[in-house]
C-alpha positions as CSV (number, residue, x, y, z in Angstrom):
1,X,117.4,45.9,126.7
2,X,119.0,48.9,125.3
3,X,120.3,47.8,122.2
4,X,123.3,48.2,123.2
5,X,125.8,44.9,122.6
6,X,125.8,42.6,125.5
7,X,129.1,40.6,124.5
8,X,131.0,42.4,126.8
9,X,129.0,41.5,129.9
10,X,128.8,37.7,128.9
11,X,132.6,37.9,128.6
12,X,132.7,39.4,131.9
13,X,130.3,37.2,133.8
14,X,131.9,33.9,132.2
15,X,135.3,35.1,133.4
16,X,134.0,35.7,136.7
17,X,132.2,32.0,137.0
18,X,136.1,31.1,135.2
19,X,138.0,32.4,138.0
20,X,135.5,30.7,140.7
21,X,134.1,34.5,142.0
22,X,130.4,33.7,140.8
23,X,129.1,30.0,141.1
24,X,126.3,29.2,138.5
25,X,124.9,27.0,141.3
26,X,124.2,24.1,138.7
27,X,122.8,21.0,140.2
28,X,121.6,19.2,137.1
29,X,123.5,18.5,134.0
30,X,122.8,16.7,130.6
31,X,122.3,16.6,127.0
32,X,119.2,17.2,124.9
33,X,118.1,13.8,125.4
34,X,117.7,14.1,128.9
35,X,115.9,17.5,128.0
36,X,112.5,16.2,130.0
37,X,113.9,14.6,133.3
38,X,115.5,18.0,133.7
39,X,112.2,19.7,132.9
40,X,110.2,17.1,135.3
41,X,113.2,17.8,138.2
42,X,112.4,21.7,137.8
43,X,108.8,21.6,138.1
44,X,108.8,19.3,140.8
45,X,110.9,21.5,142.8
46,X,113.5,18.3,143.0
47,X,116.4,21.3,142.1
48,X,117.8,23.2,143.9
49,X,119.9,25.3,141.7
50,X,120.1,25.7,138.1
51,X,119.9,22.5,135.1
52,X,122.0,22.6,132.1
53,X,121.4,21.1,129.1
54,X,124.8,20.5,127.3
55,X,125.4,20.4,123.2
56,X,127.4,17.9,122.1
């Protein structure tokens, strides 16, 4: 990285998953306590897109 501030391009990349134009391709979502059947799915190649561990 450059040092230069990158809140710009977050703002512009979570409009554009917002508005439907880029799709995160997230096939696996929980919280923190599901932390290591996400981790298991990953490394077992059971994914086949992206998981996402939510804060609640």
């Amino acid at each position: 990285m450059t040092g230069e501030p990158i809140g710009p391009d977050l703002t512009w990349l979570a409009q554009q998953v917002a508005t439907g134009a880029l799709d995160p391709q997230i096939s696996w979502r929980g919280g923190w306590d599901k932390a290591g059947e996400a981790v298991s799915a990953l490394l077992e190649r059971r994914l086949h897109g992206k998981a996402v561990l939510d804060i609640a």
